[in-house]
C-alpha positions as a Markdown table, in Angstrom:
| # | Residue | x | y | z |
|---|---|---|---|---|
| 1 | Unk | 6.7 | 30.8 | -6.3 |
| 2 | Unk | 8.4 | 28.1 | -4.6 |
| 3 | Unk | 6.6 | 24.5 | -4.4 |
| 4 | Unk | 6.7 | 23.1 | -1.4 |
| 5 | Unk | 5.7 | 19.3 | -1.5 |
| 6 | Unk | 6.9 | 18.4 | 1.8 |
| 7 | Unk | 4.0 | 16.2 | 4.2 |
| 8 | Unk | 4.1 | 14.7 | 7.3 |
| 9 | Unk | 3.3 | 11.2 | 7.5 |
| 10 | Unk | 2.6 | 9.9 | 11.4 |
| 11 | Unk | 5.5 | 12.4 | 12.7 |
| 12 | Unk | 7.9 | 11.7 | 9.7 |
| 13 | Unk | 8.1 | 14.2 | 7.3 |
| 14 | Unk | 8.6 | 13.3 | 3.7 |
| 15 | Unk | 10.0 | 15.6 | 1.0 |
| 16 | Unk | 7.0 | 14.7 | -1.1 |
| 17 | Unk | 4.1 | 12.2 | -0.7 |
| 18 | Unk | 4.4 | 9.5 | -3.6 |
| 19 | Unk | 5.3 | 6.2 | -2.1 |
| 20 | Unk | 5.6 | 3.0 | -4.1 |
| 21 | Unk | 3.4 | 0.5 | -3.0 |
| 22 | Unk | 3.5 | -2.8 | -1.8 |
| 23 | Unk | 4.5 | -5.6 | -4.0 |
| 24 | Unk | 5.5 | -3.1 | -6.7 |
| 25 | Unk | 8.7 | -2.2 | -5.7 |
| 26 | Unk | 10.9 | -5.1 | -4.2 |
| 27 | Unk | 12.7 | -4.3 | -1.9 |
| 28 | Unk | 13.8 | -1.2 | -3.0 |
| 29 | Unk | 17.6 | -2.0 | -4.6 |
| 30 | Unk | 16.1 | -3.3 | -7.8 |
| 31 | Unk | 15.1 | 0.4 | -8.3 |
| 32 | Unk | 17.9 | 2.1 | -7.1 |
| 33 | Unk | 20.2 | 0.4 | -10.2 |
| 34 | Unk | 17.5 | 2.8 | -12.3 |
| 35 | Unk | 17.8 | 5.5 | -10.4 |
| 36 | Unk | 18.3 | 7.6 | -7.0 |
| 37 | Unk | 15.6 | 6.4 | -5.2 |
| 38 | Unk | 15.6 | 8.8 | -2.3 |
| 39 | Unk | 14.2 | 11.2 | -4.3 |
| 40 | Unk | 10.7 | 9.2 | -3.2 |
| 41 | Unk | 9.1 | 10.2 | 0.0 |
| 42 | Unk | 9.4 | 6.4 | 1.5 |
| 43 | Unk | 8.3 | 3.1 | -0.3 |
| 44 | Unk | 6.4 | 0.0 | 1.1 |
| 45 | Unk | 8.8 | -2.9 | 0.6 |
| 46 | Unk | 7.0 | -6.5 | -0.4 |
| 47 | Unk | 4.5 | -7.9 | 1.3 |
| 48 | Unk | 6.3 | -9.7 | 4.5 |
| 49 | Unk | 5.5 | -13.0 | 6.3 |
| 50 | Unk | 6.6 | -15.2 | 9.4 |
| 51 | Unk | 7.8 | -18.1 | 6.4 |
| 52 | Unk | 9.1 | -17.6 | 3.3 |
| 53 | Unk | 6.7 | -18.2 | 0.5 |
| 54 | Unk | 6.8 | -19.7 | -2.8 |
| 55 | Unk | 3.8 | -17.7 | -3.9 |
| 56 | Unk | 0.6 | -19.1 | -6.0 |
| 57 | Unk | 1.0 | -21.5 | -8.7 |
| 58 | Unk | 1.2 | -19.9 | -12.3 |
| 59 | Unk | 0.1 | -18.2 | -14.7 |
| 60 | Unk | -0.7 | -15.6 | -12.1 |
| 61 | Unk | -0.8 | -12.4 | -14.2 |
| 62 | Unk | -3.6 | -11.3 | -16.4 |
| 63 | Unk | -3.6 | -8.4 | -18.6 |
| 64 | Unk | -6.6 | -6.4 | -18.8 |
| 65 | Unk | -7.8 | -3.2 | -20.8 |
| 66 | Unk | -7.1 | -0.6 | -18.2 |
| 67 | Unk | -5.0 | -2.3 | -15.6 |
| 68 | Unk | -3.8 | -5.9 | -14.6 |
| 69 | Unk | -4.7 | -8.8 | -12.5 |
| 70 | Unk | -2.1 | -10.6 | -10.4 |
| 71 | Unk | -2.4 | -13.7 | -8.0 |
| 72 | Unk | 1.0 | -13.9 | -7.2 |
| 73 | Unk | 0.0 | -14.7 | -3.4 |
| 74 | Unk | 2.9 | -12.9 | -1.1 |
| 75 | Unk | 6.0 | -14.2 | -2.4 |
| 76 | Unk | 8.6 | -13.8 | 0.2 |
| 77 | Unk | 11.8 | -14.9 | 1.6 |
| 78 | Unk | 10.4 | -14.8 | 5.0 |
| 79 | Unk | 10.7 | -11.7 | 7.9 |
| 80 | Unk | 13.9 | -13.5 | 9.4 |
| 81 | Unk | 15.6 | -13.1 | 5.7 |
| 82 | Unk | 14.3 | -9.9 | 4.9 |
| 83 | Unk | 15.8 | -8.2 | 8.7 |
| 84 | Unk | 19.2 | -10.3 | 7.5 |
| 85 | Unk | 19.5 | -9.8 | 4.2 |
| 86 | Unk | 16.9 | -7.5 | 2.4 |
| 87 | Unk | 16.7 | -4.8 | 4.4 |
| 88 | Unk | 21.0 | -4.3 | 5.3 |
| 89 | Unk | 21.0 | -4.2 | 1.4 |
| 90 | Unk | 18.7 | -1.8 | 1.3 |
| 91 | Unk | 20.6 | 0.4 | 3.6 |
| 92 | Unk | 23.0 | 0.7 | 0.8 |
| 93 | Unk | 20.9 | 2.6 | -1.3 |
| 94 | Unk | 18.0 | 4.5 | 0.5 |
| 95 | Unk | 18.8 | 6.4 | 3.7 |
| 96 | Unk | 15.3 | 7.1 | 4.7 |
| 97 | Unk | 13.0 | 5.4 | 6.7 |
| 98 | Unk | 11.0 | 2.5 | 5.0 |
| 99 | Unk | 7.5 | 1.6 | 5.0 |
| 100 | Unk | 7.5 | -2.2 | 6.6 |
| 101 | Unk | 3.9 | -4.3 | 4.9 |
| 102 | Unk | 3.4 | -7.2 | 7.2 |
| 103 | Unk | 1.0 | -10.1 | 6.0 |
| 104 | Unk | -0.3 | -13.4 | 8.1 |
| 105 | Unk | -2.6 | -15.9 | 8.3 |
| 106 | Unk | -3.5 | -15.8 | 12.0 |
| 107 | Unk | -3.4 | -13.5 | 14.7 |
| 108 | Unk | 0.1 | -14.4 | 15.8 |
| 109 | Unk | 2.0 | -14.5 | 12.5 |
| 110 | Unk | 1.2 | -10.8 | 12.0 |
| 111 | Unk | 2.1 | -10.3 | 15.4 |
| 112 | Unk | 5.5 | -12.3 | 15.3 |
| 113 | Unk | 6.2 | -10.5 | 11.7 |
| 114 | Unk | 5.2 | -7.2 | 13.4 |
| 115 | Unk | 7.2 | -7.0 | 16.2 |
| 116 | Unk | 10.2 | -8.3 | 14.0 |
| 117 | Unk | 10.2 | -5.2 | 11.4 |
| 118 | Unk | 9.5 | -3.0 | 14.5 |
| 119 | Unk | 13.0 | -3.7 | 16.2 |
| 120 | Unk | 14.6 | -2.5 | 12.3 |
| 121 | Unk | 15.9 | 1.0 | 12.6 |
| 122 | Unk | 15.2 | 1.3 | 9.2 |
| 123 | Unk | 11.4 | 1.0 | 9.2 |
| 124 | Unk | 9.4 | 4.1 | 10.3 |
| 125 | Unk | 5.9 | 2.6 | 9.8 |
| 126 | Unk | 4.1 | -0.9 | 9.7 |
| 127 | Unk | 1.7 | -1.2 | 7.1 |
| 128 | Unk | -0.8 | -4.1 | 8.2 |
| 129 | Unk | -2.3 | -5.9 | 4.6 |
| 130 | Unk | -5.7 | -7.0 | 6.7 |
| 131 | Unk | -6.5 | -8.5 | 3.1 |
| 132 | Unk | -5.3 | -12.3 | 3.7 |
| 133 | Unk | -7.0 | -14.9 | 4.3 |
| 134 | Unk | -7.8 | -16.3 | 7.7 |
| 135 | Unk | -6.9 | -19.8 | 7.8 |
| 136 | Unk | -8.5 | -20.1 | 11.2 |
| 137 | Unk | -12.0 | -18.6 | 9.9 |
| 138 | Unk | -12.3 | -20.7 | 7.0 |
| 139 | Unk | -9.7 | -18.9 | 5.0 |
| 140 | Unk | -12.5 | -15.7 | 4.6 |
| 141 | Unk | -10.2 | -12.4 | 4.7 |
| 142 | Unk | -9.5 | -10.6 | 8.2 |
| 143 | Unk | -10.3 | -7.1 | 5.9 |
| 144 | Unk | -13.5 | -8.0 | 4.9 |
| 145 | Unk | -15.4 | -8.1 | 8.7 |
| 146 | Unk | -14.6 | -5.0 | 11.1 |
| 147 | Unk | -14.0 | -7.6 | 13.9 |
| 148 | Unk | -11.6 | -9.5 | 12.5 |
| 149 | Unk | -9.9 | -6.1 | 11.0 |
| 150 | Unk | -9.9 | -5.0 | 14.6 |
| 151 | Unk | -8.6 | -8.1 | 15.7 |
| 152 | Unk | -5.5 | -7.9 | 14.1 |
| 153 | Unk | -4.9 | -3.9 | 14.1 |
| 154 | Unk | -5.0 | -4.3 | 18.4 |
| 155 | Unk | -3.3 | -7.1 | 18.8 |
| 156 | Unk | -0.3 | -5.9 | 16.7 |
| 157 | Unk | -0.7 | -2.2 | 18.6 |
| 158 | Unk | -0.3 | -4.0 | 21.9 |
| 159 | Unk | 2.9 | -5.2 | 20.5 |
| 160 | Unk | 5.0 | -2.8 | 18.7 |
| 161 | Unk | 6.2 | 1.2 | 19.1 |
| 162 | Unk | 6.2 | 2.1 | 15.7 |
| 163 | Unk | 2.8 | 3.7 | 13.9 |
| 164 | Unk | 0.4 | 1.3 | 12.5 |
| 165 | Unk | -1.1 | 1.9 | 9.7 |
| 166 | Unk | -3.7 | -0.6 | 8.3 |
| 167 | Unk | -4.4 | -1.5 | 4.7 |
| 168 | Unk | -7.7 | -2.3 | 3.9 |
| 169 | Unk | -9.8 | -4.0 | 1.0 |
| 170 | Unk | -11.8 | -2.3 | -1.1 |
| 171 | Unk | -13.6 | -5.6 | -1.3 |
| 172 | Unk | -16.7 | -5.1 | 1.2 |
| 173 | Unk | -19.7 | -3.6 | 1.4 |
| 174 | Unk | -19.0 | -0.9 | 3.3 |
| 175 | Unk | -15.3 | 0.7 | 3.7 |
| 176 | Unk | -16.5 | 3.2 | 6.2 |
| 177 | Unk | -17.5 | 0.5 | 8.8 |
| 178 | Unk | -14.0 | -1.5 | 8.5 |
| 179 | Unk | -12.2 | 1.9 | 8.8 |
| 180 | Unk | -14.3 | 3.0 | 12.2 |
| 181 | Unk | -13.2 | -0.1 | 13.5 |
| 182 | Unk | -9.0 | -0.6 | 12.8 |
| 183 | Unk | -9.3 | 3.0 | 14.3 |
| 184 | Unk | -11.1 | 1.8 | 17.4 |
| 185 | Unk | -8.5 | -0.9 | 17.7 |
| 186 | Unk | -5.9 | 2.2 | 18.3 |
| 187 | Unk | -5.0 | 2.0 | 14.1 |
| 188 | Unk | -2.1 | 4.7 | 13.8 |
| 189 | Unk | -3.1 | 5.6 | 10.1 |
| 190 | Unk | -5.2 | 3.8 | 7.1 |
| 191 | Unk | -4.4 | 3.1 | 3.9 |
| 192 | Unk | -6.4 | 2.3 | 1.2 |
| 193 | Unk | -7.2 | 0.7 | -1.3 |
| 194 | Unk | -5.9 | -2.4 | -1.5 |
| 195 | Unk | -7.0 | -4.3 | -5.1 |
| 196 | Unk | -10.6 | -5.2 | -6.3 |
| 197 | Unk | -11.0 | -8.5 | -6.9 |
| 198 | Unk | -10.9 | -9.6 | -10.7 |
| 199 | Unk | -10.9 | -12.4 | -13.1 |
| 200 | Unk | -10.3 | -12.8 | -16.8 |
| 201 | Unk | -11.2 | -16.0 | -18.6 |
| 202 | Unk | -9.5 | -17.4 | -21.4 |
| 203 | Unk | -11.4 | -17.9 | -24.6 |
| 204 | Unk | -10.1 | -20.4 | -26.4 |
| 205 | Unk | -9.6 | -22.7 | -23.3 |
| 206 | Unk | -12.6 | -21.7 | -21.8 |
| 207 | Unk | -11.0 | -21.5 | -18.4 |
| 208 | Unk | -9.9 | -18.7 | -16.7 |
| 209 | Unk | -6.6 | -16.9 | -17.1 |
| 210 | Unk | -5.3 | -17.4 | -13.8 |
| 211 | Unk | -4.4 | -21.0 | -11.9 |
| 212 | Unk | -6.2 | -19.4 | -8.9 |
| 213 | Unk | -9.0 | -18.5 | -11.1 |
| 214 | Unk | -9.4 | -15.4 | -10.1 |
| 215 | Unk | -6.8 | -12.1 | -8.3 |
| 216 | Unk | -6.3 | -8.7 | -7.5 |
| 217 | Unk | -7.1 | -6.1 | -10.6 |
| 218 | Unk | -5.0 | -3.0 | -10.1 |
| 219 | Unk | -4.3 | -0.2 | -12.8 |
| 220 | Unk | -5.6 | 2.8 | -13.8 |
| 221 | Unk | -9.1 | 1.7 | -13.9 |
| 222 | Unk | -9.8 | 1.4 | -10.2 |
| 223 | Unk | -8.6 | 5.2 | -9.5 |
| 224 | Unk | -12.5 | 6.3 | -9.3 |
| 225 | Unk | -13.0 | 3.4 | -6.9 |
| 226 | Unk | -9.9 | 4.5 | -4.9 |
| 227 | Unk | -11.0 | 8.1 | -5.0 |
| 228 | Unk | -14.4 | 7.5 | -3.6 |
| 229 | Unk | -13.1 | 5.5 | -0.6 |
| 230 | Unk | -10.5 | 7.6 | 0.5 |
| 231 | Unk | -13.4 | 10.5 | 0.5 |
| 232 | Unk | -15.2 | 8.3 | 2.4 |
| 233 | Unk | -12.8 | 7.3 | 5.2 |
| 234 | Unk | -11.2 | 10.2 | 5.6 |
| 235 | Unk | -14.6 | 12.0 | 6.1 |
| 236 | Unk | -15.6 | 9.2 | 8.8 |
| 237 | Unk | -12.2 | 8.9 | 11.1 |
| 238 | Unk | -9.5 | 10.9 | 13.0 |
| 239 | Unk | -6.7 | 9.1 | 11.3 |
| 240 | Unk | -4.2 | 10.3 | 8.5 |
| 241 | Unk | -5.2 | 8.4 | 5.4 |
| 242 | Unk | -2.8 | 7.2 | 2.5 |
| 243 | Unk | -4.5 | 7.0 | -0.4 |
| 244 | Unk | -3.4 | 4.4 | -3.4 |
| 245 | Unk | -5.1 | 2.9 | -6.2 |
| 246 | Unk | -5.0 | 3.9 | -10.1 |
| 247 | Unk | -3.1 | 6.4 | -9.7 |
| 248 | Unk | -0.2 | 7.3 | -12.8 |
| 249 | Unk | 0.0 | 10.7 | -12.9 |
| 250 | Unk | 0.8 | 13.9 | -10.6 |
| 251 | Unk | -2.6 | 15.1 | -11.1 |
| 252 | Unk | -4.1 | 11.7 | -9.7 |
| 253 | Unk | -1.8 | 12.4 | -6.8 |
| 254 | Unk | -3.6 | 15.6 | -6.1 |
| 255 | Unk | -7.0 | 13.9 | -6.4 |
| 256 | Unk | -6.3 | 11.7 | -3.9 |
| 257 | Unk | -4.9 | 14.2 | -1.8 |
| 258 | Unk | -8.0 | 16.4 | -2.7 |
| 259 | Unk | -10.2 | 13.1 | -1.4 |
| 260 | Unk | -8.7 | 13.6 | 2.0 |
| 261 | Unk | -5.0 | 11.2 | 1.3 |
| 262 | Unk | -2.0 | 13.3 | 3.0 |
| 263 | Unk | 0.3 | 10.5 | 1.1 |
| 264 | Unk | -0.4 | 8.9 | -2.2 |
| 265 | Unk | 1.1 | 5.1 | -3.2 |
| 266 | Unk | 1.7 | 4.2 | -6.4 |
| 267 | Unk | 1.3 | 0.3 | -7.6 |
| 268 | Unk | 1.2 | -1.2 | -10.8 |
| 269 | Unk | 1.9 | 1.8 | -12.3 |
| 270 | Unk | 5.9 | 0.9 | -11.6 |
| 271 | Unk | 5.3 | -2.6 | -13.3 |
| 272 | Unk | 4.5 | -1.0 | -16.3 |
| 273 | Unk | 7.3 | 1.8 | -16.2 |
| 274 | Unk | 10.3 | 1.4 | -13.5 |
| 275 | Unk | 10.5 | 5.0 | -13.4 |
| 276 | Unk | 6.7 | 6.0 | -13.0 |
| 277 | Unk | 7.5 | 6.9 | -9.3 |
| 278 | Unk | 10.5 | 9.1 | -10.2 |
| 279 | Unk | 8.3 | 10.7 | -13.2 |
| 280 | Unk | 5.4 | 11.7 | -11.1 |
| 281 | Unk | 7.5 | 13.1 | -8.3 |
| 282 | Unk | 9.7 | 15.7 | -11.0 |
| 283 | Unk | 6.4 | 16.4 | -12.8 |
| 284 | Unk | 4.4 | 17.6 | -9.3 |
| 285 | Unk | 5.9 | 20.6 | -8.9 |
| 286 | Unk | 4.8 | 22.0 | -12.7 |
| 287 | Unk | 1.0 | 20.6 | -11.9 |
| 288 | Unk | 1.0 | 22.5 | -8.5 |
| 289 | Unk | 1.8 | 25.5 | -10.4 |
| 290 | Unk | -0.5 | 24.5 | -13.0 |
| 291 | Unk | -3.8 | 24.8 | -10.3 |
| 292 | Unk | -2.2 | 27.6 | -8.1 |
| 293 | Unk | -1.2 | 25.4 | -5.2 |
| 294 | Unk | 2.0 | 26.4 | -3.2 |
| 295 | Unk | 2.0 | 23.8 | -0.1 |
| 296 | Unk | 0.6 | 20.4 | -0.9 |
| 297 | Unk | -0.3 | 20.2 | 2.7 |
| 298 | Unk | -3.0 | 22.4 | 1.9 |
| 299 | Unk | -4.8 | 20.3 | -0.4 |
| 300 | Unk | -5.4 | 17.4 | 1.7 |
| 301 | Unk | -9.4 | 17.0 | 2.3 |
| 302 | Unk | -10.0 | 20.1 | 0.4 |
| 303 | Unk | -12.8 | 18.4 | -1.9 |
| 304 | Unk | -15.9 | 19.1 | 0.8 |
């Protein structure tokens, strides 16, 4: 039978769902000296702000059993370099549309970066990373209060045509709560999760691994964590949910999609292999055979 792995993500449709993930994948052109990347369904380029940033002082990596930490603190050459220089680069290699992350730290930075990546031809989506710090409120994360999640998601929406999809933190108490409100601030789409919060100390120093103490943990540990949130969101809102978080393998894909995902992002996963994107893509056709599934579309929520 044939596989069809096609879905549609906010009114684009995608030849399959795996998306690299923010942070994980450049800008894309890296990857495409490896390999054809349009063979992915989209990718989310790196984490953009207004300024350019140096990032957080090293070491800001830490190894762990099952997955990593990093602190590496949005390192980027700004949005005005990325529309000049990063993104007509791009255009060389990938002629799809692009998934656009946008960070800040206030209310107009995300808007400014926003609106900027909106006006690209080449982005089809704005991904909002709600998981920086406020510097405003005492540097305490927009993502980890609905209002202030809200806050942003409507004042960017008010601004820009393209769909807004907002990235939340798995770091709260409860995901469900932050979700109902993005989506009440007219939130296009929701992705999730964004990384756990982690630290690793170092026992011979007696101080901890990283210079900012402690960072995100991502890897194929936090797949159950990412598993049970997407059920949970996409169980509580109207919105298409991307799910993301753990996942290495074409069968995580499908337990994502399972959860309720209708697109799956893969993260440190291509930090450990360049081609784990590529790999998980050409192995989903043999694992939809394997559990008698011809449209992946039809998956999506099916875990009741």
């Amino acid at each position: 039978m044939g596989m069809n792995t096609k879905v549609n993500l906010l009114g684009i449709e995608l030849d399959n769902p795996i998306i690299p993930a923010s942070g994980t994948f450049g800008y894309g052109y890296e990857f495409a000296e490896l390999y054809d990347i349009n063979i992915l369904g989209t990718f989310s380029f790196k984490g953009t702000t207004k300024e350019p940033r140096f990032g957080n002082p090293t070491p800001r990596i830490a190894e762990c059993p099952a997955g990593m930490i990093n602190a590496v603190g949005l390192q980027n050459p700004g949005v005005e370099k990325v529309v000049s220089e990063e993104l007509p680069r791009l255009s060389q290699c990938f002629n799809k549309k692009v998934m656009a992350n946008v960070g800040g730290f206030t209310v107009e930075e995300y808007v400014y970066t926003a609106k900027k990546l909106d006006a690209c031809d080449q982005v089809g989506w704005l991904e909002i990373n709600i998981s920086c710090p406020n510097v405003h409120g005492g540097g305490v994360n927009f993502g980890s209060y609905p209002e202030s999640a809200a806050e942003i998601i409507e004042a960017v929406k008010k601004e820009v045509t393209k769909p807004v999809i907002a990235k939340l933190s798995p770091n709260v108490t409860d995901i469900v709560a932050i979700a109902k409100a993005v989506e009440a601030a007219g939130a296009d789409g929701i992705s999730l999760i964004n990384t756990l919060l982690g630290m690793r100390i170092d026992l011979n120093r007696r101080r901890p691994v990283i210079a900012n103490k402690m960072g995100g943990f991502s890897g194929s540990a936090i797949l159950p964590v990412a598993v049970r949130m997407v059920y949970q969101v996409a169980n509580a809102v109207d919105l298409p949910v991307i799910g993301m978080g753990g996942v290495t393998t074409a069968e995580d894909v499908l337990e994502l999609m399972m959860a309720g995902a209708c697109a799956v992002e893969v993260g440190a996963a291509n930090l450990v292999d360049p081609y784990a994107s590529r790999d998980i893509i050409l192995d989903l056709p043999r694992v939809m055979e394997k559990y008698r599934i011809e449209n992946l579309t039809d998956i999506i929520g099916a875990c009741k």
